[in-house]
mmCIF file of the N, C-alpha and C atoms, coordinates in Angstrom:
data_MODEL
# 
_entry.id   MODEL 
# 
loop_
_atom_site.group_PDB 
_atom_site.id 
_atom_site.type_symbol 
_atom_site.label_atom_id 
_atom_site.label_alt_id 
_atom_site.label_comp_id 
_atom_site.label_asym_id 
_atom_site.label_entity_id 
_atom_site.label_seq_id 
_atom_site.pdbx_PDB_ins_code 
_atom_site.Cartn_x 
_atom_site.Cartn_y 
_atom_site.Cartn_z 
_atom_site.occupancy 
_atom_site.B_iso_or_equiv 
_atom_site.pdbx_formal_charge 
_atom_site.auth_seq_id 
_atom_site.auth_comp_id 
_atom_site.auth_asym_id 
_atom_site.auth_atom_id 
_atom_site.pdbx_PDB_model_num 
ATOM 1   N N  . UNK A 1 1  ? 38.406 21.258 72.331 1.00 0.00 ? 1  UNK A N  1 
ATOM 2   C CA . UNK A 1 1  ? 39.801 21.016 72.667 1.00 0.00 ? 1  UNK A CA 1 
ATOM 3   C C  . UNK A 1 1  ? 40.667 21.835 71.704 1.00 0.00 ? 1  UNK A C  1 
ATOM 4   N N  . UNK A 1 2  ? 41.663 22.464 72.105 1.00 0.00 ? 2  UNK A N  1 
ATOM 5   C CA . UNK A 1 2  ? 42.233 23.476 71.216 1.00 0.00 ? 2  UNK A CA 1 
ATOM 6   C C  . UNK A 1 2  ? 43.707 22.199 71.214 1.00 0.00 ? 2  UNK A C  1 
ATOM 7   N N  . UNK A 1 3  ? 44.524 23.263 69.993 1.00 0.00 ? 3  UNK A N  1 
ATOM 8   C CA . UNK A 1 3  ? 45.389 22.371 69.508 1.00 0.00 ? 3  UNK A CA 1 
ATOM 9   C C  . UNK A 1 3  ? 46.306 21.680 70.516 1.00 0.00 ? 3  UNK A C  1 
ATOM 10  N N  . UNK A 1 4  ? 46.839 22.641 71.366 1.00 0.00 ? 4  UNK A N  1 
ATOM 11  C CA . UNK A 1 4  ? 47.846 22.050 72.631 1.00 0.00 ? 4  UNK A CA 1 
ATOM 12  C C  . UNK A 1 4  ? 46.906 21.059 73.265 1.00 0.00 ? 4  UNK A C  1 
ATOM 13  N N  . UNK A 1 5  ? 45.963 21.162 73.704 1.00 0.00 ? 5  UNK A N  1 
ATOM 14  C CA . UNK A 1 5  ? 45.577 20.300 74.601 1.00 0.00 ? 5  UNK A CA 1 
ATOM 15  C C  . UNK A 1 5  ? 45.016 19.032 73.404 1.00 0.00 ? 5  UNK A C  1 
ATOM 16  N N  . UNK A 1 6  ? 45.300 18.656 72.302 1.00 0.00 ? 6  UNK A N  1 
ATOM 17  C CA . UNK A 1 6  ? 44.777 17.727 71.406 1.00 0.00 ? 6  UNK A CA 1 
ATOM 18  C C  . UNK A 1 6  ? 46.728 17.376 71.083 1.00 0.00 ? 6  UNK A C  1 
ATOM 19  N N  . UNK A 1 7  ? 47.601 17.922 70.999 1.00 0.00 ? 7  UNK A N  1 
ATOM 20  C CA . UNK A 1 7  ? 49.074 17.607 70.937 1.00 0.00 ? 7  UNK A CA 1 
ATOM 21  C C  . UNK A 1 7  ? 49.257 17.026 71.991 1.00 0.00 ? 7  UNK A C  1 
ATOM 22  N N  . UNK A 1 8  ? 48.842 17.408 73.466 1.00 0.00 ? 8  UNK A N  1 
ATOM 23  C CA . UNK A 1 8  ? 49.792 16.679 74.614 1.00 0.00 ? 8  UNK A CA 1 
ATOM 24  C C  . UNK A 1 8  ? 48.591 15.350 74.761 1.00 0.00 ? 8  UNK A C  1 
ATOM 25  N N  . UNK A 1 9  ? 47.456 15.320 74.346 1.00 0.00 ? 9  UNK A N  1 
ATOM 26  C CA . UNK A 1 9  ? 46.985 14.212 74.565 1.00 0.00 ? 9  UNK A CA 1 
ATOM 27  C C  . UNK A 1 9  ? 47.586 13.024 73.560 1.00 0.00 ? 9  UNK A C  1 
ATOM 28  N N  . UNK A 1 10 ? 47.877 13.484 72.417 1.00 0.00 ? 10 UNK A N  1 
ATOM 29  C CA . UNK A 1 10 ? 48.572 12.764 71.433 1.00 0.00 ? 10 UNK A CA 1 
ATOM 30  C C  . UNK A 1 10 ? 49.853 11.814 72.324 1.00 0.00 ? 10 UNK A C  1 
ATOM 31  N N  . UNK A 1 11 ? 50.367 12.752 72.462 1.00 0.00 ? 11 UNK A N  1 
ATOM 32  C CA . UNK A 1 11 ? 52.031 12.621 73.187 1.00 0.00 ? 11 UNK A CA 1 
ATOM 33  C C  . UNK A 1 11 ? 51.892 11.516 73.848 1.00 0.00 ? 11 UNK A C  1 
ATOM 34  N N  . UNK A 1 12 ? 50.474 12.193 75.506 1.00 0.00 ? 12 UNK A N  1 
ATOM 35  C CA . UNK A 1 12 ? 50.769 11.260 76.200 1.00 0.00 ? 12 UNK A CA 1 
ATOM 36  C C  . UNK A 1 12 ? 50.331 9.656  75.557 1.00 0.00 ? 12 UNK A C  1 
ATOM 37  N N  . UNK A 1 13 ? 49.663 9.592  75.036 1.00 0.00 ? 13 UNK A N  1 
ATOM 38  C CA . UNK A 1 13 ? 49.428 8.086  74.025 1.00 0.00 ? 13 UNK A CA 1 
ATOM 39  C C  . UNK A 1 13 ? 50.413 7.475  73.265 1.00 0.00 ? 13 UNK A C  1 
ATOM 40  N N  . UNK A 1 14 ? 51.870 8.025  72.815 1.00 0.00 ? 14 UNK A N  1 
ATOM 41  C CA . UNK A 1 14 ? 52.607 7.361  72.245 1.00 0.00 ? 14 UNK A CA 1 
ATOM 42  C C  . UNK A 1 14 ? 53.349 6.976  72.865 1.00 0.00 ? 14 UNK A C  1 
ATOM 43  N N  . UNK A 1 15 ? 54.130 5.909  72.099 1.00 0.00 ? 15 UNK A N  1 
ATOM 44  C CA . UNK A 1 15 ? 54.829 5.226  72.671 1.00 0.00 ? 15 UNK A CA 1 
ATOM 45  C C  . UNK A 1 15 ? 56.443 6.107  72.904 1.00 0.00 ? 15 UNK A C  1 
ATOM 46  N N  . UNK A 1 16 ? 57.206 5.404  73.759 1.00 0.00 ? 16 UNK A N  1 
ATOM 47  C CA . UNK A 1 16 ? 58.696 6.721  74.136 1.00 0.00 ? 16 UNK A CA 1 
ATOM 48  C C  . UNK A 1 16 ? 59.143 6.751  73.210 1.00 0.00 ? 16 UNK A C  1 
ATOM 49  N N  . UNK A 1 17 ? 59.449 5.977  72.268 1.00 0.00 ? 17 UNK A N  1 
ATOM 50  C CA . UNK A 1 17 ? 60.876 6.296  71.566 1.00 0.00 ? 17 UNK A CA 1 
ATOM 51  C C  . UNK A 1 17 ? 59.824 7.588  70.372 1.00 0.00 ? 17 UNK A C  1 
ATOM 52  N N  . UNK A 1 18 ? 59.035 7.617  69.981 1.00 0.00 ? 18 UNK A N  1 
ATOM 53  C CA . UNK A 1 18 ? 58.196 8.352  69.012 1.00 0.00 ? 18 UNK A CA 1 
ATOM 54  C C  . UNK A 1 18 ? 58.560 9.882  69.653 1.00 0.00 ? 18 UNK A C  1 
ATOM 55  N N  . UNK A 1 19 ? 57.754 9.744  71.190 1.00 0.00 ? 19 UNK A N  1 
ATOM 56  C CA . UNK A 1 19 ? 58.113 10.495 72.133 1.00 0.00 ? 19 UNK A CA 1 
ATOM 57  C C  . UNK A 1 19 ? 59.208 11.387 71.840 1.00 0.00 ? 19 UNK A C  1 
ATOM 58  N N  . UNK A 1 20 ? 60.355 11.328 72.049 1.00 0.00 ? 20 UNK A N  1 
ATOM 59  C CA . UNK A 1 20 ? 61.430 11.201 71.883 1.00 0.00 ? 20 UNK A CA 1 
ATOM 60  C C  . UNK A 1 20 ? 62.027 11.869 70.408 1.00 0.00 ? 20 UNK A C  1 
ATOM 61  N N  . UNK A 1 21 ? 61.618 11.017 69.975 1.00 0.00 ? 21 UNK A N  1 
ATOM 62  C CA . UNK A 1 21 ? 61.852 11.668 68.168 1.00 0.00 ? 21 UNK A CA 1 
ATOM 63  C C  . UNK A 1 21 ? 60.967 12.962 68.229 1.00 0.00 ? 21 UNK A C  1 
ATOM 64  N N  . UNK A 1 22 ? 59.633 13.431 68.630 1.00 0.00 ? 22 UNK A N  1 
ATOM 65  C CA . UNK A 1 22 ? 58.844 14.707 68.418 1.00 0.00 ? 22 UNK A CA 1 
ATOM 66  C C  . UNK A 1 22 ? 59.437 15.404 69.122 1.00 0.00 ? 22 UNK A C  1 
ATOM 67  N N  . UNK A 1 23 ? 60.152 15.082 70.220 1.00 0.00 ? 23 UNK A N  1 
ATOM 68  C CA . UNK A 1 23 ? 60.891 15.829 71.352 1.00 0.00 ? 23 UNK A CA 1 
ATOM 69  C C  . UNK A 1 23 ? 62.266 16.805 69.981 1.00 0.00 ? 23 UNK A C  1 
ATOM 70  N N  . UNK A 1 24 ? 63.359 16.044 69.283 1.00 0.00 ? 24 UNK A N  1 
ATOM 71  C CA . UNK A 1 24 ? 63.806 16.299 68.627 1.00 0.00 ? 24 UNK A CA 1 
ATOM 72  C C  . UNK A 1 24 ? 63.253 16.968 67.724 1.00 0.00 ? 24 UNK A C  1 
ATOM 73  N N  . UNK A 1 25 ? 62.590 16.710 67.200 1.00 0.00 ? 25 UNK A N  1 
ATOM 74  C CA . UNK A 1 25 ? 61.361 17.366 66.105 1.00 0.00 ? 25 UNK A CA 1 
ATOM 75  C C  . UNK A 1 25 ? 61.253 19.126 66.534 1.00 0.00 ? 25 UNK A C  1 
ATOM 76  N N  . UNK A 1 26 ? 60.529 19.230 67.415 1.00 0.00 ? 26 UNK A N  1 
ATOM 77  C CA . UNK A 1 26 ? 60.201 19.940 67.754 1.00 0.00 ? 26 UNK A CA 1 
ATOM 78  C C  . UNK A 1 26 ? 61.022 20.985 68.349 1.00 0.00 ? 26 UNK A C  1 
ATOM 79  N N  . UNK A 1 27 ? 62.439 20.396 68.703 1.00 0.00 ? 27 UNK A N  1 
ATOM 80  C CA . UNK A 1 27 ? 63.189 21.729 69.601 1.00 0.00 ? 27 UNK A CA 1 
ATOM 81  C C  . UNK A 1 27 ? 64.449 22.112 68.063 1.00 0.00 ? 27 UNK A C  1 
ATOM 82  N N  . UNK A 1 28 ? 64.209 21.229 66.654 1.00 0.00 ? 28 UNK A N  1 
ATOM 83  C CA . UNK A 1 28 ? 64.466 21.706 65.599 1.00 0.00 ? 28 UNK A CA 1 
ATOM 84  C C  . UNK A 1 28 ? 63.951 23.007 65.222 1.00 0.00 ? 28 UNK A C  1 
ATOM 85  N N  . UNK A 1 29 ? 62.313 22.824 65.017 1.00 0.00 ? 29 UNK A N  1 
ATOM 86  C CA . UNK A 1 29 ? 61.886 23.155 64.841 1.00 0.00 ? 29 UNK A CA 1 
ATOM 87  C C  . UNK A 1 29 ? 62.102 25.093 65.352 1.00 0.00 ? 29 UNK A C  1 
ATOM 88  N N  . UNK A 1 30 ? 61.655 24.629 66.561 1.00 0.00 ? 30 UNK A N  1 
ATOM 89  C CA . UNK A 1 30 ? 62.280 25.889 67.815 1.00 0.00 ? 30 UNK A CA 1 
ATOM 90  C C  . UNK A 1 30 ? 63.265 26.814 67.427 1.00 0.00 ? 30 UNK A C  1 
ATOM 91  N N  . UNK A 1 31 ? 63.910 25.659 67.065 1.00 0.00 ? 31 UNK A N  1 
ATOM 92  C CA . UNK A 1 31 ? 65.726 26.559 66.716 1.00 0.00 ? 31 UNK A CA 1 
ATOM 93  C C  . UNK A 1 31 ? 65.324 27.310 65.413 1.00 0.00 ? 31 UNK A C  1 
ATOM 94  N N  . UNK A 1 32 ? 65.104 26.677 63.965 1.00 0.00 ? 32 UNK A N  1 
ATOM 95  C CA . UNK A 1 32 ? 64.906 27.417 62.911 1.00 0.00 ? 32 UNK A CA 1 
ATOM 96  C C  . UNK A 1 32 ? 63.887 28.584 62.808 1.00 0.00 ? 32 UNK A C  1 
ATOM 97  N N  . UNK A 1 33 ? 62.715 28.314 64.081 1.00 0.00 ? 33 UNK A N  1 
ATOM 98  C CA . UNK A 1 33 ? 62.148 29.413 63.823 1.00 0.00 ? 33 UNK A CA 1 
ATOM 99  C C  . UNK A 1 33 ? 62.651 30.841 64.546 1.00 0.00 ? 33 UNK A C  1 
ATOM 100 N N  . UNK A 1 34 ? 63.541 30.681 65.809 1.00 0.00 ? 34 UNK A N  1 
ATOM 101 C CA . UNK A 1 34 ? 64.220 31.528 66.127 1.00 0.00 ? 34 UNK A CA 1 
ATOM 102 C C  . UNK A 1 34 ? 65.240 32.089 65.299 1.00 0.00 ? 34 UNK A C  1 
ATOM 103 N N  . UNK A 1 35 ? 65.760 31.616 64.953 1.00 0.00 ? 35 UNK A N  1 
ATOM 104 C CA . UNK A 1 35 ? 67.168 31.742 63.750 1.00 0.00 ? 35 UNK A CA 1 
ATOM 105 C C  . UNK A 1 35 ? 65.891 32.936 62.480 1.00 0.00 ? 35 UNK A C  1 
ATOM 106 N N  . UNK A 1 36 ? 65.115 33.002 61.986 1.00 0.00 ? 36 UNK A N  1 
ATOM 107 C CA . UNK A 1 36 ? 64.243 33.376 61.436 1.00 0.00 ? 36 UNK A CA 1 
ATOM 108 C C  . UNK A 1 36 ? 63.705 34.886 61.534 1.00 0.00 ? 36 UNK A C  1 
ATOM 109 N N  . UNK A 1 37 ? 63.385 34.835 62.953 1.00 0.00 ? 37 UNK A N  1 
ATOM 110 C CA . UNK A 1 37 ? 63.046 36.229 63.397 1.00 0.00 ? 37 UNK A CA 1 
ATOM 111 C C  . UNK A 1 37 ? 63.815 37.147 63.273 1.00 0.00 ? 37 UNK A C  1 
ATOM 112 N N  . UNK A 1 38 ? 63.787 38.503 63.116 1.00 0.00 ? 38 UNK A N  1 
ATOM 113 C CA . UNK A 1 38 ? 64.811 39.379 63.187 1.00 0.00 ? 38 UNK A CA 1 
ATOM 114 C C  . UNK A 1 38 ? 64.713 40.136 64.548 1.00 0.00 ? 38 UNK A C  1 
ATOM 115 N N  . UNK A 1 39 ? 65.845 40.818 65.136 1.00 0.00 ? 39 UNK A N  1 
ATOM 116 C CA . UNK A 1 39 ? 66.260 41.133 65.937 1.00 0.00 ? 39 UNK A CA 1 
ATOM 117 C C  . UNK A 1 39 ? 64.883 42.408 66.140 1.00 0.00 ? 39 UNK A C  1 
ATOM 118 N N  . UNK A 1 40 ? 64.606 43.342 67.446 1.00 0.00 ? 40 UNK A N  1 
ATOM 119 C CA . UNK A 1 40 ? 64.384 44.653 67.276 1.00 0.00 ? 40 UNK A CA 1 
ATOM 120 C C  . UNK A 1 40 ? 65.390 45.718 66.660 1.00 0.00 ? 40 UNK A C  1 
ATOM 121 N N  . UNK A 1 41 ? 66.506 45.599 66.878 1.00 0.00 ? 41 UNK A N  1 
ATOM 122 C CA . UNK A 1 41 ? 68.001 46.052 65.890 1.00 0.00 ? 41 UNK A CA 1 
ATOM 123 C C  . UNK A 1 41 ? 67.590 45.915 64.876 1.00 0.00 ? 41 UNK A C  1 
ATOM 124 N N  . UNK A 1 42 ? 67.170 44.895 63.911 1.00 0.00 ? 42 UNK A N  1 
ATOM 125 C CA . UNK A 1 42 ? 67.312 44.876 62.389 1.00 0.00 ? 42 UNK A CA 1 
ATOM 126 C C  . UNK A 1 42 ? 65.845 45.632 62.330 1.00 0.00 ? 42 UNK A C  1 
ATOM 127 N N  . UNK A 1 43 ? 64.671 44.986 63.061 1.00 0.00 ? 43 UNK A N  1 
ATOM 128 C CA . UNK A 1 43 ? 63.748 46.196 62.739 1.00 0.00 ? 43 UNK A CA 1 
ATOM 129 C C  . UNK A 1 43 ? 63.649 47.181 63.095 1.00 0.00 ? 43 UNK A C  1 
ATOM 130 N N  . UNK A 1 44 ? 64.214 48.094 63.379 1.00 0.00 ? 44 UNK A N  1 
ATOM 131 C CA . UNK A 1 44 ? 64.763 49.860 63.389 1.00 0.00 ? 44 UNK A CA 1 
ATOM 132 C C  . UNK A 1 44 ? 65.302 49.990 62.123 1.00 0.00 ? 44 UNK A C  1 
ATOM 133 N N  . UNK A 1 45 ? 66.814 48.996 61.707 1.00 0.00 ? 45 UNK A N  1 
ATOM 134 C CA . UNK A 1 45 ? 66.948 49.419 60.668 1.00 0.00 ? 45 UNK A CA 1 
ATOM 135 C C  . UNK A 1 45 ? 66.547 49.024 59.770 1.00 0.00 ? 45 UNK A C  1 
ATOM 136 N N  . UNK A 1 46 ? 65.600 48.748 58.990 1.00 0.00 ? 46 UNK A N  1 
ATOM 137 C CA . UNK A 1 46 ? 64.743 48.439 58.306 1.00 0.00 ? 46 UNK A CA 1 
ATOM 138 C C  . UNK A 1 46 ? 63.968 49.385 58.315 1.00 0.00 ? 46 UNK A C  1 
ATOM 139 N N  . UNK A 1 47 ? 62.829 49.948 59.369 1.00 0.00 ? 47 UNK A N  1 
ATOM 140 C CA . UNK A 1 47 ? 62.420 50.942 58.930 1.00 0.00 ? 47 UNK A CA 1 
ATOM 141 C C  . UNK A 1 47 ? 63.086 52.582 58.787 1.00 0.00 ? 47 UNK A C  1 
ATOM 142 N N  . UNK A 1 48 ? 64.142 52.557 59.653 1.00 0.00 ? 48 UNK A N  1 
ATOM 143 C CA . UNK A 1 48 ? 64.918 53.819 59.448 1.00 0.00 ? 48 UNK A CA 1 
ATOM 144 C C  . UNK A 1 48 ? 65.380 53.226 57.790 1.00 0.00 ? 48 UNK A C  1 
ATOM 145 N N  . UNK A 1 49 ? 65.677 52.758 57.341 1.00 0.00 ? 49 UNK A N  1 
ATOM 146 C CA . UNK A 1 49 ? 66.173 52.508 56.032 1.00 0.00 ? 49 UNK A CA 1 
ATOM 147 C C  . UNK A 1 49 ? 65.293 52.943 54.623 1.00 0.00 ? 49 UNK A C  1 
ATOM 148 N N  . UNK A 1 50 ? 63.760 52.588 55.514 1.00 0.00 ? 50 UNK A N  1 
ATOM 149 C CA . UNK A 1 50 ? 62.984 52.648 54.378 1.00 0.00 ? 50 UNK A CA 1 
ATOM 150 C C  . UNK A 1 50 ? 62.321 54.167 54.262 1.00 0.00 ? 50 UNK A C  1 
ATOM 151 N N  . UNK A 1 51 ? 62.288 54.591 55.587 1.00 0.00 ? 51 UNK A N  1 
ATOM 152 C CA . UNK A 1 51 ? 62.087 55.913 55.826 1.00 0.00 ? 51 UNK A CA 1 
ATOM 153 C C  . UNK A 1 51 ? 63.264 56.955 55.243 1.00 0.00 ? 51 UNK A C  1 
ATOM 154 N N  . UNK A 1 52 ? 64.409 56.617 54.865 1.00 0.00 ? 52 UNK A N  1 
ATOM 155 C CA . UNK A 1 52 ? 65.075 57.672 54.625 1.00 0.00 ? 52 UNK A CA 1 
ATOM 156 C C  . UNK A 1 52 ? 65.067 57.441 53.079 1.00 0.00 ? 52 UNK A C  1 
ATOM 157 N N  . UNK A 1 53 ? 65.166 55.606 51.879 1.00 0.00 ? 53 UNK A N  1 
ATOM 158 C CA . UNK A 1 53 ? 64.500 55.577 51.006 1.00 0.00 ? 53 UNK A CA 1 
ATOM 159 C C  . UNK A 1 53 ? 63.691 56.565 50.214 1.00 0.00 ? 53 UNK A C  1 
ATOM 160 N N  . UNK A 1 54 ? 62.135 56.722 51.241 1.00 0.00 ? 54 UNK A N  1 
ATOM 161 C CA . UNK A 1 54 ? 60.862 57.311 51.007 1.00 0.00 ? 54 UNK A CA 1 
ATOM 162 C C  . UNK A 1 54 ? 61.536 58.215 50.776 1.00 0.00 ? 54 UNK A C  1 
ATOM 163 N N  . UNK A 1 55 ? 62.514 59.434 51.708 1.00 0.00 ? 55 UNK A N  1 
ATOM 164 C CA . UNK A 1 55 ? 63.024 60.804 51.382 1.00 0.00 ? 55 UNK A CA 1 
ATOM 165 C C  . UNK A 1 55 ? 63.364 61.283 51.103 1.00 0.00 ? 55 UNK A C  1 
ATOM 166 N N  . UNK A 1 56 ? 64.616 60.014 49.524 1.00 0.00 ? 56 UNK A N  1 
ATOM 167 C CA . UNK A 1 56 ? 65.582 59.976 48.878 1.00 0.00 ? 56 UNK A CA 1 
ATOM 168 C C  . UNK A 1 56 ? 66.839 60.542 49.856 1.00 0.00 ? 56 UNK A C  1 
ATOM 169 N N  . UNK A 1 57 ? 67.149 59.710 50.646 1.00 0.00 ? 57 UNK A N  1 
ATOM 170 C CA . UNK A 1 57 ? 68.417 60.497 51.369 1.00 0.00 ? 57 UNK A CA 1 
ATOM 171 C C  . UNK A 1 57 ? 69.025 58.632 51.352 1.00 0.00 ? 57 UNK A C  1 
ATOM 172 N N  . UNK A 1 58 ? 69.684 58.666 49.955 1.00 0.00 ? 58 UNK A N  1 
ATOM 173 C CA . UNK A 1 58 ? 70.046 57.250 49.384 1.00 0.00 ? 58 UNK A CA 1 
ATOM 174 C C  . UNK A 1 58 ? 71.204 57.721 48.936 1.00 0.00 ? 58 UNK A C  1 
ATOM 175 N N  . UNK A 1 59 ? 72.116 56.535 48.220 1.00 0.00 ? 59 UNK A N  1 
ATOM 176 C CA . UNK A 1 59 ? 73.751 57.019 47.520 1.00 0.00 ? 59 UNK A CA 1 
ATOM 177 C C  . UNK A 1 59 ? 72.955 56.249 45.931 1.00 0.00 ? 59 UNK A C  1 
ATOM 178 N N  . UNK A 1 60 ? 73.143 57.070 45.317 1.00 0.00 ? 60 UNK A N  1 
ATOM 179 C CA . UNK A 1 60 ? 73.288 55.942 43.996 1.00 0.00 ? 60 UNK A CA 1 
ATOM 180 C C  . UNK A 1 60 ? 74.502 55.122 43.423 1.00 0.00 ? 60 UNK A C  1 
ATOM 181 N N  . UNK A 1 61 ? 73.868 54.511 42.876 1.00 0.00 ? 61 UNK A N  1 
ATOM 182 C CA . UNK A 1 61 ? 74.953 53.075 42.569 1.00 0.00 ? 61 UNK A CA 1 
ATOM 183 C C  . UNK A 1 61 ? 76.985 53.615 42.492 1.00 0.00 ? 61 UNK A C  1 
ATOM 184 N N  . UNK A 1 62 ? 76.701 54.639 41.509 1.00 0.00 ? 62 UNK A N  1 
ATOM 185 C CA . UNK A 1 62 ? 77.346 55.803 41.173 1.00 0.00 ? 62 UNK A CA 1 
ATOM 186 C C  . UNK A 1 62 ? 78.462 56.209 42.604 1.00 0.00 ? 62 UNK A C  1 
ATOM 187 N N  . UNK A 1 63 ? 77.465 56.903 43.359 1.00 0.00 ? 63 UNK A N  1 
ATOM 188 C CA . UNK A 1 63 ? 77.602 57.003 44.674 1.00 0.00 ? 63 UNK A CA 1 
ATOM 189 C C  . UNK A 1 63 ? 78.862 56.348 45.642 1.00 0.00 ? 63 UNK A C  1 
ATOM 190 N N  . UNK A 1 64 ? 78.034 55.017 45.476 1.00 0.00 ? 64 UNK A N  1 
ATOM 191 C CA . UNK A 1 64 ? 78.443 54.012 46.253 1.00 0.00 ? 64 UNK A CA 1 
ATOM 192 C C  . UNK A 1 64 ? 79.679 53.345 46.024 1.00 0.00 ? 64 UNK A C  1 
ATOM 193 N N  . UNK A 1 65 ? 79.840 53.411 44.364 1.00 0.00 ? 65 UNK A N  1 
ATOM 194 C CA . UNK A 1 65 ? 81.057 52.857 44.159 1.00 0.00 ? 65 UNK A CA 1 
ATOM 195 C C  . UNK A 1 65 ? 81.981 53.462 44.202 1.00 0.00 ? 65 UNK A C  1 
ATOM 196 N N  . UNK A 1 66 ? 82.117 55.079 44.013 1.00 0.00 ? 66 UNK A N  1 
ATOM 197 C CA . UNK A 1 66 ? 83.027 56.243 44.015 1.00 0.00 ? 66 UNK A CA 1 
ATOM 198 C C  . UNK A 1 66 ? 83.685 56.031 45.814 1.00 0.00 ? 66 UNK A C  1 
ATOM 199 N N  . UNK A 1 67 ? 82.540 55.721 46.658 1.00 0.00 ? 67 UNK A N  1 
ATOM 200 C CA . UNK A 1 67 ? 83.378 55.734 47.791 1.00 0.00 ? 67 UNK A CA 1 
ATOM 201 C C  . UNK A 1 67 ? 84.129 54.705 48.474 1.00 0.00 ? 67 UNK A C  1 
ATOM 202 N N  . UNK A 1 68 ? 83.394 53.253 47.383 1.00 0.00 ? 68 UNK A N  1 
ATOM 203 C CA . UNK A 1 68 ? 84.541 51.838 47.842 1.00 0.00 ? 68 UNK A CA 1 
ATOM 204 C C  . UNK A 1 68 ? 85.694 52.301 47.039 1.00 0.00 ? 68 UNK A C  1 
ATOM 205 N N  . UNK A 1 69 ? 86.178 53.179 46.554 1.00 0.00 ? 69 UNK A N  1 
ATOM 206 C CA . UNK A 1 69 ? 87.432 52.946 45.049 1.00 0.00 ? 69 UNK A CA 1 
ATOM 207 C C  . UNK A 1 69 ? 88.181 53.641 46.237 1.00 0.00 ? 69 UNK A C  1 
# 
């Protein structure tokens, strides 16, 4: 028996209101792990980021602040 089919046998054995609460539980759960993932957007830039890093095509600190002033 793999895990889902050992979870919904669980389920169906409890009582509702428990029910109910894992129901909540679980679409928490759902939410934070979505909230978590990053976009395909952020992973492009992430690796375009790290790729240009690797090639030094970076601002130094120096850089960076000369062009917020």
């Amino acid at each position: 028996m793999n895990l889902k089919e050992q979870l919904l046998q669980e389920i169906e054995q409890a009582p509702a209101p428990l029910v109910s609460q894992l129901l909540d539980f679980l679409l928490f759960i759902k939410e934070r792990h979505l909230e978590e993932e990053i976009t395909k957007t952020e992973q492009a830039n992430i690796i375009a980021s790290l790729k240009d890093y690797q090639e030094g095509n970076y601002l130094t600190l120096e850089e960076y602040e000369a062009m917020q002033a």
